[in-house]
C-alpha positions, 0 to 999 in steps of 0.5 A: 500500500502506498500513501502520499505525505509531504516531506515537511509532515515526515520531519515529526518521527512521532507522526511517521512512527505512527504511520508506520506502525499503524499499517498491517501493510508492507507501506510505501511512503510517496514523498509528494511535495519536497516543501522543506528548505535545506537546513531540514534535509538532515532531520529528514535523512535521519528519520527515513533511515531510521524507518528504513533499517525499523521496519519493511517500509519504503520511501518513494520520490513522486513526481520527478522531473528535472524541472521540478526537483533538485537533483541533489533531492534524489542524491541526498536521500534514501529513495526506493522508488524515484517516479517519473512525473508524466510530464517527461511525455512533453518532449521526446528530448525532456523525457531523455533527459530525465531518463538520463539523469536518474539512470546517472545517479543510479550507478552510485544509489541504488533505486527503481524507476517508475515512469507515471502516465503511460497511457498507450503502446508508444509510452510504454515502448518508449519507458520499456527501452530504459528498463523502468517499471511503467504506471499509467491508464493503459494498465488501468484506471482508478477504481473506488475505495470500497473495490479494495477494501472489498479485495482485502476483505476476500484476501 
């Protein structure tokens, strides 16, 4: 299971700590908005390692692209998953570089790709020929809350 949470609420351990404990879930953490200054980057390393080596959780960089974040934010923590924001469709250059820059960090830390809004056969070739892993409405839709809780259930 994944939630979405601003980097600035994973700065109280207490609040991460309880989200973490509260899940019956393997729980993946999708940092949504990086909305704090540099001065917290390390209170924040602290606590996602410290979740990291405590528990089975993961954290997850959403929607990445080189216009939007720094690429000292996916150096500088301990991300799983970095996600690529659809927005690297644009452009058939854009979506070159973003690739290129994850995959040139990803010969010194270690995390999967994600590539988001794959909606057809030629996003998905295009996110196959750089071995990432691919999200988007060609897989399928959202579906209403009371469809999971209805799979869970029967699990």
């Amino acid at each position: 299971m994944s939630i979405n949470i601003p980097a600035s609420l994973l700065l109280d351990i207490e609040y991460l700590n309880k989200i973490v404990t509260l899940s019956s879930f393997i729980l993946a953490i999708e940092v949504t908005n990086m909305d704090i200054n540099h001065d917290s980057f390390n209170i924040l390393k602290k606590h996602m390692k410290h979740i990291l080596k405590t528990s089975s959780t993961e954290f997850w960089l959403d929607d990445f692209s080189s216009n939007r974040y720094d690429i000292e934010i996916v150096r500088a923590f301990p991300w799983n998953i970095i996600k690529l924001d659809k927005s690297i469709f644009n452009s058939h250059d854009y979506f070159h570089e973003n690739i290129n820059i994850c995959k040139e960090i990803q010969k010194t830390k270690h995390f999967e790709l994600i590539v988001e809004g794959v909606e057809n056969k030629e996003k998905q070739k295009l996110a196959n020929k750089y071995s990432t892993f691919s999200q988007g409405y060609l897989y399928g839709r959202p579906k209403k809350t009371s469809h999971y809780l209805n799979l869970i259930a029967s699990a």
